[in-house]
N, C-alpha and C positions, 0 to 999 in steps of 0.2 A: 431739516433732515438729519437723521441719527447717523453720525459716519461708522460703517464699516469695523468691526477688531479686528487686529490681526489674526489670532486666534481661528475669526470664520474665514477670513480669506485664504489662509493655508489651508483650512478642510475645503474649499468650494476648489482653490486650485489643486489638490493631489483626487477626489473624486474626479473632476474633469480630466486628469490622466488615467486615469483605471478609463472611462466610459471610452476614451481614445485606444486603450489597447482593445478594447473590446470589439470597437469596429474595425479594426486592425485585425481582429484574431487571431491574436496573441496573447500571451499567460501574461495575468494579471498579477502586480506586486502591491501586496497590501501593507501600507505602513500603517504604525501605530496613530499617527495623526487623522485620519480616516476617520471622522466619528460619525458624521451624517451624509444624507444625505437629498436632503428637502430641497435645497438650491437647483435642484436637477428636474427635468419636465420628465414626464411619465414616461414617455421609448426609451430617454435614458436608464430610468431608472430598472424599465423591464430587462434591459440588456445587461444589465450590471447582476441582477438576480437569477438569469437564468446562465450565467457564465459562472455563477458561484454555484449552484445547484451543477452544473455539469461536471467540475471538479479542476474547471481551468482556471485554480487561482496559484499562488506559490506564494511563501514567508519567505520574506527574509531574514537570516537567522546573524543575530549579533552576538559574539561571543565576550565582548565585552563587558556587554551590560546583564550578561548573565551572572547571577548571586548561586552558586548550589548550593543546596540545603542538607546533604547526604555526602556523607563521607567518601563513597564512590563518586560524586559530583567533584568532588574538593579536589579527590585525586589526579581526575581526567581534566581537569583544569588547571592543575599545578605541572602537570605532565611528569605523571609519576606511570601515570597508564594513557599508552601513545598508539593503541590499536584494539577496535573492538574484539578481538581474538581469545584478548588477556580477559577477557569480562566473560566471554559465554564458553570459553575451557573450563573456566572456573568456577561456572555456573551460579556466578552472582546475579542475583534480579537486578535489575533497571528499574528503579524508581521515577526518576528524572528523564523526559524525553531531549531535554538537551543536551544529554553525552551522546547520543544517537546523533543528532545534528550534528556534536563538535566532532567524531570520528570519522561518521561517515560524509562526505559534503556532496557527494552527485545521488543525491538520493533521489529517486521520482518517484510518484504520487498517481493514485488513480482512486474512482472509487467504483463499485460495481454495479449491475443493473437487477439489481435484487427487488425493487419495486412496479408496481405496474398503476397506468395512468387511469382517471376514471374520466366519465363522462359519455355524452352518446358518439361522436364522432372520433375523438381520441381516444375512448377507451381500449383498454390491451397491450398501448403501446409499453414499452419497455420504459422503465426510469431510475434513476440512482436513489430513491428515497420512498422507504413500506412505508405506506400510511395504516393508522390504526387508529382506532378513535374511542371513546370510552361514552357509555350514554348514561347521564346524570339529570336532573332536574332543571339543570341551568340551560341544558344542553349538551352537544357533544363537544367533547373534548380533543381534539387528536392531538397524534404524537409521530415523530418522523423518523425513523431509524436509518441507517447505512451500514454496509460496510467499504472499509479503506485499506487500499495496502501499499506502500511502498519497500520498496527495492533500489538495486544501482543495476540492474542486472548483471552482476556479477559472482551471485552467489551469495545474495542476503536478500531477503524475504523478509515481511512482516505484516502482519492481518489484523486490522481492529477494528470491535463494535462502535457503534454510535448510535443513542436513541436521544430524544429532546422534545421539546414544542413545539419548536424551532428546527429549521431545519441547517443552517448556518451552524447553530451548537452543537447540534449531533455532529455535521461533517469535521466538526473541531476534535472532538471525544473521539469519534472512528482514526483519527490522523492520529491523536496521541496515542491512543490504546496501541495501535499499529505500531508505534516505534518501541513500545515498550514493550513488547512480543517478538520483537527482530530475532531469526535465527539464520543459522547460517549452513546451506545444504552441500551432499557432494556431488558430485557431476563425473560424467568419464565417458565411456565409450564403450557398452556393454552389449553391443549391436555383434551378431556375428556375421553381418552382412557388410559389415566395413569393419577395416582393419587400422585407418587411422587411428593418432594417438593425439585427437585433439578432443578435449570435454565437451561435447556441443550436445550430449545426452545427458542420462544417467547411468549411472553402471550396471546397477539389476533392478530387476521389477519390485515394484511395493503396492503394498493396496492402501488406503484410506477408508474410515467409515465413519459414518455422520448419519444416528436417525437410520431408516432403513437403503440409506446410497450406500454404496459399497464399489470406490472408483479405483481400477487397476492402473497404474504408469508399467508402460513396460518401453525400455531402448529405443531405439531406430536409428537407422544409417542416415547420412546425408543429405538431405535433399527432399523429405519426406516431411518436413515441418511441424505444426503442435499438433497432431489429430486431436483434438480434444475439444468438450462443449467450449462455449465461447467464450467466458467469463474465466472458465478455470485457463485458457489460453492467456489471460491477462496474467493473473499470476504469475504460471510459470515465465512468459514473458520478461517482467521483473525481475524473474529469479536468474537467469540468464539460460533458460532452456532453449535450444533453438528445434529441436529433431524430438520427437518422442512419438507413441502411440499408447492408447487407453482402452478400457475396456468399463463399463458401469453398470449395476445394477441396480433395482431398488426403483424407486419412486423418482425420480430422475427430476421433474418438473420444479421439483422442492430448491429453489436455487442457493437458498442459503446453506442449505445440506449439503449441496454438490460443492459450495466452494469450501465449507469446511473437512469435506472429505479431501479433496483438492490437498489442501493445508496440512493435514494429516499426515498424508501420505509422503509430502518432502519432508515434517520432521521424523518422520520415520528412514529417510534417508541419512541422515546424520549420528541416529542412534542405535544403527545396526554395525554391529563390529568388524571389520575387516584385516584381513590379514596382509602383511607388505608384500605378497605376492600378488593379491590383486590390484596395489596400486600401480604397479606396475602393468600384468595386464588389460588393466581395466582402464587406464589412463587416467585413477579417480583424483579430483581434486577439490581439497575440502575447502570452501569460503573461494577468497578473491586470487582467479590466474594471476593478476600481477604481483601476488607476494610469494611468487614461485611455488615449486609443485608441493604439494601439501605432503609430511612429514607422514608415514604408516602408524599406526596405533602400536603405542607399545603396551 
């Protein structure tokens, strides 16, 4: 009999902990040693694929064994640049997703229901991943897209594509594109239906358009929560909106429209000018409550 490498026994034993958080249902950690997973019977192996296709997996992110490659990398690594603030005032690109990791560390993860299932009994249903297929000689070919957005909900947002073979790849590409896109929106209290002075809105209304969707954010007081379709509720979710109402027009159905209008629409929050009398009225606060009230445009 062939004994064992060590090698496979650490990938048989950290697979056997992912398929345990899985029946556990709980968020999976995937480490770099994870290479296969043949060792595994078939319901393990369904449950491990369909926990990854739902978007309940999470990296772990080591700042050690990170190398940058960019000058902005070098920096936020040497801690010359100690908050994502300095990076998007300054409107330097993000090449590197892991200065996004190293800044922000409560980051969470979603992906959204932009595809739909085929078959005779399943068909319709909602799923996180477009199928699309290409027809060739050989055959068809498909391909898998997504989209990913992570947040802290605290006033940073970020959206990105994913398309592949595979569907594993794309949600890799949708996560990175996401972090490389992070913006940071403002929030307040634009409702004249409440008079608190806590951000739990927006301040004024914005539109987004995407395609022929054309989606309105406008305030809300208290206690009134996201009116909004369900996928763009995930967003702002993330973003830490709790109270808002919407208004859409357009082709509505189109989902990836609606959430790029969605998206749209919060950085067009950010890039509208405001004067320090509305910060004050409006209770606006740019980026994270915890780094105190956000400073008026000068």
């Amino acid at each position: 009999m062939k004994q064992e490498q060590p090698e496979q026994k650490v990938q048989e034993e950290a697979v056997k902990e992912i398929v345990k958080d899985v029946i556990e249902e709980e968020p999976i950690v995937i480490h770099p040693e994870t290479a296969g997973i043949e060792a595994l019977s078939e319901e393990a192996v369904k449950k491990v694929e369909e926990a990854v296709e739902k978007g309940q997996t999470k990296t772990e992110f080591d700042a050690s064994a990170w190398k940058p490659k960019t000058d902005l990398g070098k920096k936020v690594k040497n801690g010359e640049i100690t908050t994502i603030d300095e990076i998007l005032n300054a409107g330097i690109r993000i090449m590197e997703p892991e200065i996004v990791d190293f800044l922000l560390k409560n980051l969470e993860s979603d992906l959204l229901m932009i595809g739909q299932a085929k078959g005779k009994f399943g068909g319709g249903q909602r799923r996180v991943f477009r199928q699309t297929q290409k027809k060739t000689k050989e055959g068809n070919k498909p391909k898998f897209s997504t989209f990913a957005i992570i947040g802290n909900k605290d006033g940073y947002i970020g959206l990105g594509y994913g398309k592949a073979k595979e569907t594993v790849p794309a949600r890799e590409k949708a996560l990175r594109e996401a972090k490389l896109n992070i913006i940071k929106i403002k929030r307040g209290n634009g409702s004249w239906q409440d008079k608190s002075k806590e951000a739990h809105s927006i301040p004024f209304s914005v539109t987004g358009k995407c395609g022929s969707v054309i989606l309105k954010l406008m305030p809300a007081p208290k206690g009134t929560g996201l009116c909004v379709e369900k996928e763009c509720q995930k967003v702002l979710k993330l973003a830490g909106v709790k109270n808002i109402w919407a208004k859409s027009l357009g082709h509505r159905s189109t989902k990836m429209n609606m959430i790029l209008a969605c998206f749209d629409a919060l950085h067009k929050l950010s890039t509208t000018k405001t004067s320090p009398i509305d910060y004050e009225t409006l209770a606006i606060v740019e980026g994270s409550v915890q780094n105190g009230t956000a400073k008026a445009e000068q």
